[in-house]
VMD Tcl script that draws the C-alpha trace (Angstrom):
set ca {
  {0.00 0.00 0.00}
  {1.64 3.70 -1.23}
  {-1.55 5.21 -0.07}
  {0.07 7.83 2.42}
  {-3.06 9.70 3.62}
  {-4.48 6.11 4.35}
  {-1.45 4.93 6.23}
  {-1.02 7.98 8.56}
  {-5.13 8.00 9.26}
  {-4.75 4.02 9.78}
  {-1.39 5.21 12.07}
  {-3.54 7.59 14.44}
  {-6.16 5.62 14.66}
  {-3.85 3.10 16.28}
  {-2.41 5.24 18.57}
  {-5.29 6.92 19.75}
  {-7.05 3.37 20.59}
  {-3.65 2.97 22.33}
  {-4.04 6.07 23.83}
  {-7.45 5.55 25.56}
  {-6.59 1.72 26.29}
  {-3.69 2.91 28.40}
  {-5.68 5.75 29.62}
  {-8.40 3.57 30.88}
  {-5.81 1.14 33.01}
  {-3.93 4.19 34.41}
  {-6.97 6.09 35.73}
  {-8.91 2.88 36.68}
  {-5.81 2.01 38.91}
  {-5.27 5.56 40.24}
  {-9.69 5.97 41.08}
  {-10.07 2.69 42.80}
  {-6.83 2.41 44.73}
  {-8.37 6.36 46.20}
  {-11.70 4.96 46.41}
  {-10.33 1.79 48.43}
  {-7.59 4.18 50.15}
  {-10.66 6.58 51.31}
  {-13.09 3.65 52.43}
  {-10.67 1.91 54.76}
  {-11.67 0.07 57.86}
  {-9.10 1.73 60.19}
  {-10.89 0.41 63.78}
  {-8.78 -2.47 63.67}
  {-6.21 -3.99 65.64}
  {-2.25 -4.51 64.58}
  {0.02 -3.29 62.68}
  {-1.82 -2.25 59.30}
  {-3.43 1.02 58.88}
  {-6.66 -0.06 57.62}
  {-8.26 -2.82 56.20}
  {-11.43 -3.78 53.59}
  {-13.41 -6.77 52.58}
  {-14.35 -6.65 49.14}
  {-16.08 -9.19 46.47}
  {-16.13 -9.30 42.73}
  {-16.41 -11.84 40.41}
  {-17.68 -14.06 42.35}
  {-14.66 -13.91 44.91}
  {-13.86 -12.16 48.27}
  {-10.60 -9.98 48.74}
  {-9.09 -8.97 52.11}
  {-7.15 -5.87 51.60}
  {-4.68 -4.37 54.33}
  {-2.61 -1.25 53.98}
  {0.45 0.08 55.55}
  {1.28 3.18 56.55}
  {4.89 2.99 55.64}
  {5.28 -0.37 54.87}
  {4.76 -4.15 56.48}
  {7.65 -5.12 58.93}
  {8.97 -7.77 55.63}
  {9.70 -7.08 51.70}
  {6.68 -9.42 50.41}
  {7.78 -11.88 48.23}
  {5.37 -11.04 45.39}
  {5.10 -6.97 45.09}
  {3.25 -5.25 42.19}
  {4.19 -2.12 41.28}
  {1.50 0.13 39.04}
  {3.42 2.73 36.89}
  {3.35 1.47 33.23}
  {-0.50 2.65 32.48}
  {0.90 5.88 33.32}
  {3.84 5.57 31.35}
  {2.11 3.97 28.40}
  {-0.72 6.96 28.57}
  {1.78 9.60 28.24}
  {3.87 8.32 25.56}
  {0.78 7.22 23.19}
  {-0.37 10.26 23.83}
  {2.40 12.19 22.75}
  {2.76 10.18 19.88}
  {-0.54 11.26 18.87}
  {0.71 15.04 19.46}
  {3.68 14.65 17.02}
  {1.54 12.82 14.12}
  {-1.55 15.06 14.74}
  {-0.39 18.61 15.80}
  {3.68 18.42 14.59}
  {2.91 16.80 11.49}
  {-0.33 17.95 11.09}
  {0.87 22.33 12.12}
  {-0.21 24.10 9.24}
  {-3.94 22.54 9.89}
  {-4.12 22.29 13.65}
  {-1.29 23.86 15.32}
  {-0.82 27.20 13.89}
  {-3.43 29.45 13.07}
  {-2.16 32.79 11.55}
  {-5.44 35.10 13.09}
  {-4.16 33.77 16.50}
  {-0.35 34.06 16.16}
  {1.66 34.24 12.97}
  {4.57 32.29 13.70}
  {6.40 29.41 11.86}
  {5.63 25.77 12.32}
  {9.52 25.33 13.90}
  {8.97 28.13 16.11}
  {5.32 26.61 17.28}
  {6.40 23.39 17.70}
  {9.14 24.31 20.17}
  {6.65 26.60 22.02}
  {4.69 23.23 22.51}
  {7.69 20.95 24.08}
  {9.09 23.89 26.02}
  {5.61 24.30 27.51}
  {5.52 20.95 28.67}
  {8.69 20.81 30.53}
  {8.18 24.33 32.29}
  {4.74 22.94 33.57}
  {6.43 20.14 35.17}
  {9.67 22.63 36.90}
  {7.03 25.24 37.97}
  {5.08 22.61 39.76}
  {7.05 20.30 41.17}
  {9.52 23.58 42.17}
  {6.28 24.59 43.79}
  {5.34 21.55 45.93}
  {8.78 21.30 47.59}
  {8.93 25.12 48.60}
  {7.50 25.96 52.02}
  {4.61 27.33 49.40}
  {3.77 23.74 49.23}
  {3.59 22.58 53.01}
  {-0.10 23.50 52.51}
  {-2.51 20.96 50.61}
  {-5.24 24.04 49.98}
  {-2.67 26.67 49.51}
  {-0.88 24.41 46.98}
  {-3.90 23.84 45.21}
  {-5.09 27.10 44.69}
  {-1.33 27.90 43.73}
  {-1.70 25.39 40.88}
  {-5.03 26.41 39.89}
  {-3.75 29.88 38.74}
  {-0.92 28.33 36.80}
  {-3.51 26.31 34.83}
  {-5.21 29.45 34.21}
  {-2.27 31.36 33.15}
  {-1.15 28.38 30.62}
  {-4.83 28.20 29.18}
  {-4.83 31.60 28.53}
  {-1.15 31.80 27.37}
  {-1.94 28.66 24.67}
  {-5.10 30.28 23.54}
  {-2.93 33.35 22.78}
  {-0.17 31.60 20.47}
  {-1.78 28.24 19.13}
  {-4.99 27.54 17.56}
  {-8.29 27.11 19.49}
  {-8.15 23.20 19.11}
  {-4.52 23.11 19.64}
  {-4.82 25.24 22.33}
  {-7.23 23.11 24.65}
  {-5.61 20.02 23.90}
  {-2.16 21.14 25.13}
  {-3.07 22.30 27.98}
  {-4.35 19.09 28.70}
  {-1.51 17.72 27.96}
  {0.74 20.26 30.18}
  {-1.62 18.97 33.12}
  {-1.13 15.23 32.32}
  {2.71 15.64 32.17}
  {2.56 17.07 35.40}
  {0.45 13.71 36.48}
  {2.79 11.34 34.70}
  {6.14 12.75 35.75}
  {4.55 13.12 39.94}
  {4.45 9.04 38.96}
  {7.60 9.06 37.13}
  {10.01 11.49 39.43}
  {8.34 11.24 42.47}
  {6.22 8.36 43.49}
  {7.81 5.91 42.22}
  {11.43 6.99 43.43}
  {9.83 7.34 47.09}
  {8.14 3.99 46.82}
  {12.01 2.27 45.83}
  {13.47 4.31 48.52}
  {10.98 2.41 51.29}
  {11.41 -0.71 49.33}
  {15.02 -0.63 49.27}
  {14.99 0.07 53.36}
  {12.71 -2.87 54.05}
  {15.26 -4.86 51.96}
  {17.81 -3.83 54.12}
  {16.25 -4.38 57.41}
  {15.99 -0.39 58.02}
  {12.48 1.21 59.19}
  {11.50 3.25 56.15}
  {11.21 7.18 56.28}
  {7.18 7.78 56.82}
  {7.96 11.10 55.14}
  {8.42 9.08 51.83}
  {4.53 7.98 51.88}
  {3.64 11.23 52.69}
  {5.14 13.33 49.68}
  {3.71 10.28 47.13}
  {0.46 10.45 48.87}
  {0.27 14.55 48.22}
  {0.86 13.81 44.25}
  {-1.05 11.07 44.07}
  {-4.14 13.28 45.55}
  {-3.05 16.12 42.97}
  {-3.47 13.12 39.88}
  {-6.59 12.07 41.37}
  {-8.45 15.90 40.79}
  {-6.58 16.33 37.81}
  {-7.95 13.16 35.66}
  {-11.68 14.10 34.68}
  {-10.22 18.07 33.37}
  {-7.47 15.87 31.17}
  {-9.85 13.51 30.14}
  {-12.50 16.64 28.52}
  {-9.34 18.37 27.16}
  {-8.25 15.67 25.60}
  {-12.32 14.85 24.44}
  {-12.72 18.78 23.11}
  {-10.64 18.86 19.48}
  {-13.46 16.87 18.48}
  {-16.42 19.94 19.25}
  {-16.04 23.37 18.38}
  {-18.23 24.83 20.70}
  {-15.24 23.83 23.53}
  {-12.17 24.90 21.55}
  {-13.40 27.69 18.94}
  {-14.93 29.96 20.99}
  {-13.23 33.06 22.09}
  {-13.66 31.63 25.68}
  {-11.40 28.74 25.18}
  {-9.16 29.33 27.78}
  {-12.01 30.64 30.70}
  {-14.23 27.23 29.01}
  {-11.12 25.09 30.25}
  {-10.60 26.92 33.62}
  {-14.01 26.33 34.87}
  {-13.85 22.63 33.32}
  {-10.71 22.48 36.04}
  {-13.42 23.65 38.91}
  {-15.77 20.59 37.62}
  {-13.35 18.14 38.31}
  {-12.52 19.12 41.58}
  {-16.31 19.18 42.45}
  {-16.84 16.04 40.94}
  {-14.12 14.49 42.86}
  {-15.16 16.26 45.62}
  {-18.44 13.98 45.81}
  {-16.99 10.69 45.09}
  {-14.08 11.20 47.26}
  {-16.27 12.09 50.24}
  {-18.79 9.38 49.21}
  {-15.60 6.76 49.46}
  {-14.31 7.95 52.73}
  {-18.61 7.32 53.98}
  {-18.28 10.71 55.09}
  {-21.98 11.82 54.02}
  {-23.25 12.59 50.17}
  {-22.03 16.37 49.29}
  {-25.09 16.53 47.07}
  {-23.88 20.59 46.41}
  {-21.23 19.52 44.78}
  {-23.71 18.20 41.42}
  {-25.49 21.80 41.92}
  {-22.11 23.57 41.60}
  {-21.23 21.17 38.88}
  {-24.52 21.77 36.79}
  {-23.91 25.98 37.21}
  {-20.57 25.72 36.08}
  {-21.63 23.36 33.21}
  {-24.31 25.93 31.99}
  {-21.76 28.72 32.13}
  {-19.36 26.92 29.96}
  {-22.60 26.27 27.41}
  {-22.89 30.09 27.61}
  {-19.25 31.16 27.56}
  {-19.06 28.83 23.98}
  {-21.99 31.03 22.22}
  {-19.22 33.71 22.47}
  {-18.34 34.84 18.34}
  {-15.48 32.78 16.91}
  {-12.68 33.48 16.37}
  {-12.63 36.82 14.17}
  {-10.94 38.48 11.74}
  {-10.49 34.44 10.20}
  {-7.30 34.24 8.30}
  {-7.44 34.66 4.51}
  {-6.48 31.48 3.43}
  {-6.26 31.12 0.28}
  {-3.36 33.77 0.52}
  {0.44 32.03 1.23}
  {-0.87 28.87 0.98}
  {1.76 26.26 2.54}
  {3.60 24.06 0.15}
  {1.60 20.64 1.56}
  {-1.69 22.48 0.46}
  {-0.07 24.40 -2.34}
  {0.68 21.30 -4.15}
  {-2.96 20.10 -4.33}
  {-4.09 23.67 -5.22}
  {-2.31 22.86 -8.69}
  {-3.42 19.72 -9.29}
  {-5.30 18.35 -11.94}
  {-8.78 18.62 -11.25}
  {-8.80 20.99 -8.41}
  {-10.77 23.64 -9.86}
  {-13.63 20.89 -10.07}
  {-13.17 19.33 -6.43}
  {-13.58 22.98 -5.42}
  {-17.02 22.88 -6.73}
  {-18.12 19.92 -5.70}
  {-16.68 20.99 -2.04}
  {-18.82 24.39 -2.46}
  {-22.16 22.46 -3.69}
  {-21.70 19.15 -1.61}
  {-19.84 20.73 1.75}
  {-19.52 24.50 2.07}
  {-23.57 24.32 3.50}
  {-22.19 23.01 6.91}
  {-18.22 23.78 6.55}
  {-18.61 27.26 6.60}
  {-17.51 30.08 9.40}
  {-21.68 30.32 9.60}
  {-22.80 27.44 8.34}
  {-26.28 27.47 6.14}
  {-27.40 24.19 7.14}
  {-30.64 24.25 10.12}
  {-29.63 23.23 13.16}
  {-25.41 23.57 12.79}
  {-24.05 26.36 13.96}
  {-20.41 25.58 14.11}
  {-18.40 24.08 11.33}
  {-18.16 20.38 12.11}
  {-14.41 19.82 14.06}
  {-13.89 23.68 12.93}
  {-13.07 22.81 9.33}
  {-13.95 25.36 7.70}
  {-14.05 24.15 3.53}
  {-15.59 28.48 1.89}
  {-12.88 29.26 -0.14}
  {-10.37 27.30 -2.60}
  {-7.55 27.78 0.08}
  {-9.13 25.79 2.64}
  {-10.11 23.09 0.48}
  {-6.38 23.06 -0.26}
  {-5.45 22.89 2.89}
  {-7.76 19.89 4.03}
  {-7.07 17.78 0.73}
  {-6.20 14.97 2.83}
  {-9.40 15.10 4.86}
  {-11.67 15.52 1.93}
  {-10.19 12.48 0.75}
  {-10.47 9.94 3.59}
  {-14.22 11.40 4.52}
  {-16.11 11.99 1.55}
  {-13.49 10.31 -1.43}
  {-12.06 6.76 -0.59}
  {-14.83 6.78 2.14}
  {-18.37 7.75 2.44}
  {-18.52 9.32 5.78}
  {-18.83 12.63 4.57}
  {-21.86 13.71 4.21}
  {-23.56 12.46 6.97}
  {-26.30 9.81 5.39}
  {-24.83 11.87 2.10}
  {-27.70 14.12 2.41}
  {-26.45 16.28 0.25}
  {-26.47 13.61 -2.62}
  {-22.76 13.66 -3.34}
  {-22.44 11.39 -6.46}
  {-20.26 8.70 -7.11}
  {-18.55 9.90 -9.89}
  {-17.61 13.35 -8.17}
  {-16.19 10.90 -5.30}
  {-13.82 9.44 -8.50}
  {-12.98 13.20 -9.06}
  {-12.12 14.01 -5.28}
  {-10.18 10.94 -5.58}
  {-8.63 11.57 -8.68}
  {-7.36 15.19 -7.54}
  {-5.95 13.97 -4.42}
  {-3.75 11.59 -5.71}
  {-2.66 13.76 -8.78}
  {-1.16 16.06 -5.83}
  {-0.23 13.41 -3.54}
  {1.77 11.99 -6.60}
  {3.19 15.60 -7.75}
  {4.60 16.56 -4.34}
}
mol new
graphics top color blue
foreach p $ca { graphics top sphere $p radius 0.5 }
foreach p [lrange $ca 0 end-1] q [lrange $ca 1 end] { graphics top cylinder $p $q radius 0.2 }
display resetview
């Protein structure tokens, strides 16, 4: 198969089900071993901290946790720390094929900032490394000997990055790195710091020492930090796929107050764990902030949009000059343009699907490869082909793409 556009779109898909395989092992670990942590028996006597009875699948488990650790290195000892691993890595394998290869599309956008594609790019890794220094500098200051005051702390940086992407990348880019700034944070606290702590202890019981309680401690404090983080990634990483979250002037206040969700939302099931009442509030405050965000995403998009059919790139320049563009461009405007437009004709859509936005020749240029795989090799696009695309001007879509593909 020479089929490029095929193999790349075959590519991400595999990642991405990577991606939210991983995902689902790392933050089923992280909720139940909090929800188990929380629910603890602690009225017991001896040595452990706490204990629980549990059943599933048709068998009972007896669970005991130590403080700092049991008075002997067990024999068998699992360790949980490759879901994390494995979720960070797919998922920035998915950033380089989708936003790094992908820049001119979804990365840059020239009415936001008009920088190069190098220049964006290392924007994006730099960003991801400061995150990590300003936290974890944070936590081991005296700023972080407080749990609420460290919190709060890091809630302002999160609002400073979401409103410092939203100010260089585009909207979509934007929301999705800054969910990707949180979950390096939460993958290098398992990384650099729990995981380190949880040899050192290891390593003592191995020796005959009594471990260092303050070990526990410091993993317990990022492990609570991961915990409030996960639902906030999770939407971030959910929103490139709905304009109303990433297109609307409001980006970066949409993501803040998606931040203040997941803490409430925590808040509930965390107290609910610990059988420390039902915080019922918590799903009020939820639903307000919810309806906000609906309201903050009517907000006008992005405006004055970029004229694109001006400096086109050389990836969409190439298909410009292809045979048989001139025709796709029609078909685009008659078959597409009703729905893929910056205000889209078609009852009931009022954002351009994903934010593709197909008006002028220059965008269809630009999203050759998209054209292709949706409404050319495949029929996805149009929906139930209610706009009665016909086969043959599938042929010519197809035609084009590879006579540009083939001239590049």
């Amino acid at each position: 198969m020479n089929d490029f556009a095929v193999i790349m779109d075959w590519l991400e898909f595999a990642v991405r089900w990577l991606h939210v395989v991983t995902a689902i092992a790392w933050i089923g670990s992280s909720f139940y071993f909090v929800a188990l942590d929380l629910g603890l028996n602690r009225d017991i006597p001896g040595p452990a901290d706490g204990e629980e009875w549990q059943v599933h699948g048709g068998g009972f488990y007896h669970i005991q946790k130590y403080l700092v650790a049991p008075a002997a290195m067990p024999e068998h000892l699992t360790w949980f720390k490759w879901e994390s691993y494995a979720t960070w890595l797919s998922g920035f394998a998915m950033l380089c094929l989708v936003y790094y290869l992908g820049a001119d599309l979804f990365l840059v956008d020239p009415a936001v900032a008009d920088i190069s594609v190098p220049v964006a790019i290392l924007i994006s890794l730099g960003s991801l490394a400061l995150g990590w220094i300003l936290y974890d500098t944070i936590c081991k200051s005296r700023f972080g000997d407080d749990n609420t005051r460290l919190m709060l702390g890091l809630y302002v940086i999160l609002v400073a990055m979401a409103w410092g992407y939203a100010q260089v990348f585009s909207g979509r880019a934007a929301l999705l790195h800054l969910g990707a700034f949180t979950a390096t944070i939460m993958t290098a606290n398992v990384f650099l710091i729990i995981m380190p702590n949880q040899r050192v202890v290891v390593a003592d019981l191995v020796a005959g020492r009594k471990p260092d309680p303050k070990y526990g401690k410091i993993a317990k404090q990022r492990s609570t930090h991961n915990n409030y983080l996960t639902l906030p990634v999770v939407f971030l990483m959910l929103s490139n796929h709905y304009p109303l979250a990433f297109a609307s002037e409001m980006n970066w206040l949409i993501a803040s107050l998606v931040f203040l969700m997941g803490v409430t939302i925590r808040h509930w099931f965390n107290t609910r764990h610990a059988r420390k009442g039902s915080p019922t509030w918590t799903w009020a405050a939820t639903a307000i902030l919810f309806v906000l965000i609906m309201w903050l995403s009517t907000a006008p998009m992005f405006q004055p949009a970029p004229d694109e059919d001006a400096a086109l790139p050389a990836s969409a320049r190439k298909f410009a000059e292809a045979e048989g563009f001139d025709e796709v461009a029609g078909i685009v405007a008659g078959r597409c343009s009703m729905c893929h437009a910056a205000e889209p004709g078609w009852e009931g859509i009022h954002y351009a699907p994903r934010g593709v936005h197909l008006d002028t020749p220059g965008q269809v240029a630009r999203h050759a490869a998209e054209i292709y795989l949706q409404a050319g090799i495949t029929h996805a696009m149009p929906p139930a082909n209610v706009s009665f695309i016909e086969p043959a001007e599938r042929r010519a879509i197809v035609e084009w793409y590879r006579a540009g593909a083939a001239g590049s």
